[in-house]
N, C-alpha and C positions, 0 to 999 in steps of 0.2 A: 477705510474705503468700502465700507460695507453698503449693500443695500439691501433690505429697510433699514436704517441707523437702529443700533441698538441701544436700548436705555444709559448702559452705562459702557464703558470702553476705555481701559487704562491701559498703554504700551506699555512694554518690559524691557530692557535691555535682553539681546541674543534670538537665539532661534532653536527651531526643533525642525530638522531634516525627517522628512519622512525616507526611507529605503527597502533592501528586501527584507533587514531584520526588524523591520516595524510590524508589532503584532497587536494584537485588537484583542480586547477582553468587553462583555456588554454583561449585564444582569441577564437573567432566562427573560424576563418581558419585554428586554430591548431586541432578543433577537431579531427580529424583519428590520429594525433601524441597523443594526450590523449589518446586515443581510442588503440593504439599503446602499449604505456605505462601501462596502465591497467591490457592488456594480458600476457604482458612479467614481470610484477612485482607483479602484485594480486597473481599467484599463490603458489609461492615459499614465498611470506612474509607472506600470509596471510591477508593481508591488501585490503580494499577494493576502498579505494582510492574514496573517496565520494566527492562529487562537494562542491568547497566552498573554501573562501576565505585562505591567508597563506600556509604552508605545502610547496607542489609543486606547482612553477607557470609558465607557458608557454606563453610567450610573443613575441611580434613582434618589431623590431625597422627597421624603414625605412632607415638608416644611415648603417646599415650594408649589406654586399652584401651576393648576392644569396650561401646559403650554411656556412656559416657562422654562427659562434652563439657564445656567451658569457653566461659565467653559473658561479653562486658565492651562495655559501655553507654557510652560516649562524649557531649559532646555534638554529636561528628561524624557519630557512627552505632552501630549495634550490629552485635559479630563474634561469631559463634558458630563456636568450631573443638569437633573432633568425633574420636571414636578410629575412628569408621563410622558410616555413615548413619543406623541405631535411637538413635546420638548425636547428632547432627545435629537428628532429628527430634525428640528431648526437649529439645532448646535451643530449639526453634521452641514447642513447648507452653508452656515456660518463660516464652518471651517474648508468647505470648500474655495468660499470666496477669499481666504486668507491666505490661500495657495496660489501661484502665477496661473495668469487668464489659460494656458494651455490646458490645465484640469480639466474643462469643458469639452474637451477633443474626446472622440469617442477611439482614437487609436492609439498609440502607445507613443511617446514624444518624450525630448530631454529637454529642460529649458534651461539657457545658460547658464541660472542661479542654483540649478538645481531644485527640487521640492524643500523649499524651507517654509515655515511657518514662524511666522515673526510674534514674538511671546508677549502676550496678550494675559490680561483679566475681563472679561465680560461677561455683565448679569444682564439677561434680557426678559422680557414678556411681552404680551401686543395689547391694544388699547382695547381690541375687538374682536367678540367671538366671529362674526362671522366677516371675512375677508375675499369678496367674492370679486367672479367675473362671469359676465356674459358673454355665450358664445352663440349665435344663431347660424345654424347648419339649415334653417328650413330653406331662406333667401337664396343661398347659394351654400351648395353642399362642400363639405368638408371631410376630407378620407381622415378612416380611423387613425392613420399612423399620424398624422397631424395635430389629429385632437390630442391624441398620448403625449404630443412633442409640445402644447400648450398645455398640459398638464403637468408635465416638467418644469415650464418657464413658470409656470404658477406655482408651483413648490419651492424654486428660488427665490421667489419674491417673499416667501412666508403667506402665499394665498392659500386659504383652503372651502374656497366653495365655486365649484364650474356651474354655473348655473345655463341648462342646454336646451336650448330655444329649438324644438324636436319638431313644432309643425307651425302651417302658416301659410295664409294663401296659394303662394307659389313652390309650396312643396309637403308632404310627408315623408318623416325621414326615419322612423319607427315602424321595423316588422312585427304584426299583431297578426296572429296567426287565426284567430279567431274572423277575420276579416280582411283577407290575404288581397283586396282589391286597392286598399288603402296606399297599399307601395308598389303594389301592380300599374295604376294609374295614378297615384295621386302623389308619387314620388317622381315625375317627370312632366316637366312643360315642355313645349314647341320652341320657345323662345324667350329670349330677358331683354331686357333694356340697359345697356349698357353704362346710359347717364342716369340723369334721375327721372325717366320717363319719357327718355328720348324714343325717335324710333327702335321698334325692336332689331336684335341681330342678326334672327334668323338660326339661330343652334341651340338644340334641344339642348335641355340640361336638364340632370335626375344625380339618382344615385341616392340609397338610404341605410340604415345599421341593421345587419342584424338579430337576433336576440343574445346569438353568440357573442359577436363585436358588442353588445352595449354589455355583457358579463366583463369582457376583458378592459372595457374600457372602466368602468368598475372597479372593477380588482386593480390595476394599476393607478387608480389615481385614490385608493384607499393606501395601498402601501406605501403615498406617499403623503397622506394625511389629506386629502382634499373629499371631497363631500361631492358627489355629482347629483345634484337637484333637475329632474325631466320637467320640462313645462309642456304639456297640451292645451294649446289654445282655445281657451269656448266661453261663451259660445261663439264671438266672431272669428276673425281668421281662421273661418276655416274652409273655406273652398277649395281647398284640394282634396279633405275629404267626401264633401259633398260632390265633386265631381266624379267622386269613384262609386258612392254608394248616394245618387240623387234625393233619396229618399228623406233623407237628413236635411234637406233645406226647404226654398218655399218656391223655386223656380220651376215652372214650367215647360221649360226650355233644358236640356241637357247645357251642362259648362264643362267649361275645360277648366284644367288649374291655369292659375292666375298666371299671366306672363307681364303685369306691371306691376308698381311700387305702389306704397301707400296704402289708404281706410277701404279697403272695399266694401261694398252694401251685403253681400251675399253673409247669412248668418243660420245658425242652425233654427229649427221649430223647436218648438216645447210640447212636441206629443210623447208620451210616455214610449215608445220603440227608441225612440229617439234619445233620449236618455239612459235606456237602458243599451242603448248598445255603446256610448260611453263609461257607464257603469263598467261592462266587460273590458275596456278600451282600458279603463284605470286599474282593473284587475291584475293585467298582463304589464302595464308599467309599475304598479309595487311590487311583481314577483321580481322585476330587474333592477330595482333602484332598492335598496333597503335603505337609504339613509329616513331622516323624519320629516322630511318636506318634497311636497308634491306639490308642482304649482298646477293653475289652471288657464294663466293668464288672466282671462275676465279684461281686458281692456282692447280699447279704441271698438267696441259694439254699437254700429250703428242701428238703432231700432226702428228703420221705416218700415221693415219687412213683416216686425210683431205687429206696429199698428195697423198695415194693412190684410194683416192676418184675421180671420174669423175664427180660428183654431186659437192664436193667443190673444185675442181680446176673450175668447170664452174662456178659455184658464184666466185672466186675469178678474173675471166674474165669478166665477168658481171660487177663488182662493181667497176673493175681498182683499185685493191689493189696490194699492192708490195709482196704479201706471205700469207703464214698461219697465222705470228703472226697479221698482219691486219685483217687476218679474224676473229682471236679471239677480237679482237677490236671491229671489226663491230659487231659479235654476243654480244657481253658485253654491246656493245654502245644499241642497241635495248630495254633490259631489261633497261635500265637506264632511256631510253626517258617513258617507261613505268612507272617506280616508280615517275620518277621527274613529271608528266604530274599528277599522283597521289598524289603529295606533297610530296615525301616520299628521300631520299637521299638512292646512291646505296652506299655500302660498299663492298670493294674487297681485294685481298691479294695481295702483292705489285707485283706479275705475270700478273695484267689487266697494270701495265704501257707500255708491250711491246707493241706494233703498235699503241700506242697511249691513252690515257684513255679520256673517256667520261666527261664533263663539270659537276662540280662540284660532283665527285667520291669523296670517303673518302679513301686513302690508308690503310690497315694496315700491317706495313713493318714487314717480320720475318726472312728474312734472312738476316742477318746482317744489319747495318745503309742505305744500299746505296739506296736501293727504298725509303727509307723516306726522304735524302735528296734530290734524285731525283726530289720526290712528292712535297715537302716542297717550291722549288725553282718555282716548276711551278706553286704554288699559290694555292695548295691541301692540303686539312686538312689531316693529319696524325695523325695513332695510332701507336707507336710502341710497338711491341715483338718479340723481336731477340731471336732464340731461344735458344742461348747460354746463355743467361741471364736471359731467363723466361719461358720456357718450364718445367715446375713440372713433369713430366713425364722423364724426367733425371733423373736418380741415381744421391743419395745424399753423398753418397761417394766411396773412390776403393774399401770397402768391400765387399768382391766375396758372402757376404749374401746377398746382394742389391736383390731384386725381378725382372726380368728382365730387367738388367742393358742396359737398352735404350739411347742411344745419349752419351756423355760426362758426366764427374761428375758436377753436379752443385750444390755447397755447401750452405747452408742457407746463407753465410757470403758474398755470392756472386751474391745470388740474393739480400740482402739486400744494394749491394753497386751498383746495376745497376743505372744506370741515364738516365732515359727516354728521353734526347733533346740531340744526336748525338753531337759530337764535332764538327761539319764543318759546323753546324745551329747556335750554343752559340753567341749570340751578335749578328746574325744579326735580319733584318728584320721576313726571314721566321722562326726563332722557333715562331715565334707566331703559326703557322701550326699546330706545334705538340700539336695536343689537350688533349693528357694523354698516355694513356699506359694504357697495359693487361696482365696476366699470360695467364698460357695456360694448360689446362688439358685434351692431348691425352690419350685415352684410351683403343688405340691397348693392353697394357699392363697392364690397370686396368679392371678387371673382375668382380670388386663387390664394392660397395659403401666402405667397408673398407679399401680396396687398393688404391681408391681416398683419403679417411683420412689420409693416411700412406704416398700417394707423396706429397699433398697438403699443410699438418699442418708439420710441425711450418714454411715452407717456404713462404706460403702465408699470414702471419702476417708479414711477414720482405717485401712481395711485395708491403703490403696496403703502407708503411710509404715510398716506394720511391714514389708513386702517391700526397699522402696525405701533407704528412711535409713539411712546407715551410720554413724551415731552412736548413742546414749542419745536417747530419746525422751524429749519432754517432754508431756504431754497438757495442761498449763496453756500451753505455748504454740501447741502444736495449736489449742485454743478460743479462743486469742486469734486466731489466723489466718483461723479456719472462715468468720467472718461474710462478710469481703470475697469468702471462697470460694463461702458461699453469695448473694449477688449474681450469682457468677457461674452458678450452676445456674437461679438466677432467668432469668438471661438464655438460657438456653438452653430454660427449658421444666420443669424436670427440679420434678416434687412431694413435694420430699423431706418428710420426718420432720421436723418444726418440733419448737421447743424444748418450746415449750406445751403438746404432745399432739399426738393426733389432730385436723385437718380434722371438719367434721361429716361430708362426706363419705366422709373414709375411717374412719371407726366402718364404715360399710357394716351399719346397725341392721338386726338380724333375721335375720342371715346370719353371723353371730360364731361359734354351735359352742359345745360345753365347752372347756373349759381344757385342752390337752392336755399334760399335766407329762412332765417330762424320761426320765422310769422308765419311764411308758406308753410312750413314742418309742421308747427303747429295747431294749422289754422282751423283743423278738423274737430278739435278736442279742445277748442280755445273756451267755448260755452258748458264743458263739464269740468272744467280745471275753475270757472266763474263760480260753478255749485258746490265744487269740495270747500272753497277759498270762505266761501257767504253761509257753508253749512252751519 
């Protein structure tokens, strides 16, 4: 009843009671997974999990590879050996799900069975390094303790890459001290749209991290294996910070941040202040983010702005580029030479392939297959998320209760049957390229930590196991498993997506919006998804 289904999984006759004489022995390099385990099991068993030989044992074997682990149930005890700690600590997830749903309580409970653990042999590993999910806090902001509490659900799943969508038209959500106006103003609109560009609401909304909160947010979702990757968006989507520091765009007009959905036109200039006050901008994001990927976004750039520009059509004379899309190139290529020169790899959305991408870029492909095969062939690590297949922020089905019915219907059954290695890479060389796959949680249309629960749950349990499982998927045993799974989101809180529909309250009546069909979503970027497709 596990999820992500592990490789292998053979029951035993009997069981292993966990109680107070249950004690914990770990290697000195498992310590923080002990340290892990303690947290997430002291409180709800009651048990204090004291040092000492037997009970739980967390072990290392050099023979197994990174992330990997093997755990067998006794009714002496339970051993989890490991290839490295990120394995170690998926044995311990494991072994929480093998315990009755109440484990997930954050307060101390008896469940009628008692803590038994049902004796078990299972060798696991995942299909894919990188096991990600999007989170965009710019759309509509997200408090720290929330994100902590999706970096949790992402740890259960065996996720480990939060990938944090930090800015974006209608908000900045990153404190840069260097330029204190950015979330002074550029972290707060006037107003949103409740649908998908219905009229506005009329209530301000802001609110952004930190440098402290983005430390802690860090350090907790390291201790639990997950990789937090910062995106700043550029050069487009960025009107909020253009609206705090004008100076950075090409309007003549003062703006405000953005209070609707969708491609806005407003895009930074390529005069050299202008870059370098980016530059600084990515300084103060690699002092916060250590992991090796910095994105920059680089997609959905409308370039009216350059070509009505006398400033970038002279840099585009200057440099002897063929057009605007070279100049997004050349702007893209700068930040890169900047992260790679810092040790750091750039990450962009598969819109940095037009005019060229910078040496050793990371794609990640979302509109359909063809930038990742594109990417893949020229020798570029690939993430994909097509957004027909991973976008959570679809409606889950035609039910006209659906919470503003965004993009196409995307059914659990259909994100569980995505397959991350495009068909026109299968067998050769470059799928080695594709390094995993990501969901994606736009939040034009989630206004409240709930509303993420409600597109998120139960689809992203069906997304961990197409990253994860390194066999044939089975979706009829997927939904055989789900239920005991969702008991366990029960116990944690989490208001996923019931079988039955929408909650009354998440209809959210009066506040739904038109139907926004897939074409419309599209329809802005329909003629640069034509140039990746014909490159």
């Amino acid at each position: 009843m596990i999820i992500p289904e592990p490789a292998r999984s053979a029951a035993r006759p009997g069981s292993y009671a966990l109680g107070p004489a249950t004690t914990l022995s770990a290697e000195p390099a498992l310590a923080a997974v002990a340290a892990v385990l303690r947290e997430q099991l002291a409180p709800p068993t009651g048990c204090s999990f004291p040092d000492g030989p037997g009970g739980i044992v967390l072990g290392l074997d050099g023979a197994l590879a990174a992330e990997e682990y093997r755990m067998s149930v006794t009714p002496e005890g339970v051993r989890i050996t490991a290839g490295d700690a990120a394995g170690a600590f998926y044995g311990v997830q494991t072994l929480r799900q093998l315990l009755p749903p109440p484990v997930f309580r954050r307060a101390a409970v008896a469940p009628e069975s008692g803590w038994e653990v049902p004796c078990v042999e299972i060798e696991d590993r995942p299909r894919f390094g990188w096991r990600g999910c999007l989170l965009d806090v710019a759309r509509h902001f997200v408090p720290k303790a929330d994100v902590l509490r999706l970096i949790d659900l992402l740890a259960l799943h065996k996720l480990n890459v939060l990938h944090l969508h930090l800015t974006d038209d209608q908000g900045w959500r990153l404190e840069i001290r260097r330029y204190p106006r950015l979330t002074e103003v550029g972290a707060w609109r006037r107003e949103s749209s409740p649908g998908w560009n219905e009229a506005g609401d009329g209530r301000p909304h802001g609110g952004y991290f930190t440098q402290d909160d983005i430390r802690e947010i860090v350090a907790f979702a390291a201790a639990r294996h997950v990789t937090v990757v910062p995106e700043v968006d550029i050069p487009g989507h960025t009107r909020a910070a253009i609206a705090a520091y004008p100076e950075l765009g090409h309007a003549e007009r003062p703006l405000e941040v953005g209070t609707r959905w969708g491609v806005g036109s407003d895009i930074l200039n390529v005069a050299e202040p202008t870059l370098n006050f980016f530059h600084h901008v990515f300084e103060e994001v690699m002092e916060l983010f250590p992991g090796p990927y910095i994105s920059v976004g680089g997609d959905e750039c409308p370039k009216d702005q350059w070509r009505d520009s006398p400033a970038a059509q002279a840099r585009i004379r200057e440099l002897g580029l063929g057009g605007e899309d070279e100049l997004q190139s050349w702007f893209i290529g700068r930040f890169a030479a900047q992260l790679t020169g810092s040790g750091r790899r750039l990450l962009g959305w598969d819109e940095i392939l037009e005019g060229g991408l910078p040496p050793g870029a990371t794609v990640v492909s979302w509109r359909d297959h063809h930038g990742a095969v594109r990417a893949a062939e020229a020798g570029h690590d690939v993430v994909t998320s097509p957004a027909r297949s991973v976008y959570l922020d679809y409606r889950q089905s035609g039910d006209p209760r659906e919470p503003v019915p965004v993009g196409t219907v995307l059914s659990l059954a259909e994100v569980h049957a995505f397959e991350p290695v495009p068909a026109e890479l299968r067998g050769t060389p470059a799928q080695d390229r594709v390094i995993g796959a990501q969901c994606a949680l736009w939040t034009e249309a989630m206004d409240s930590p709930r509303v993420i629960d409600y597109h998120a749950f139960p689809r992203l349990s069906a997304f961990a196991e197409t990253v994860w499982c390194t066999g044939a998927r089975d979706f009829a045993g997927f939904t055989a498993r789900l239920p005991a799974h969702l008991r366990r989101l029960d116990a944690i809180g989490v208001e996923y997506r019931r079988a039955e529909g929408p909650l009354p309250w998440q209809t959210r009546p009066g506040v739904r919006g038109r139907p926004v069909e897939l074409a419309d979503y599209l329809a802005g970027v329909a003629a640069d998804t034509r140039n990746i497709r014909e490159a």
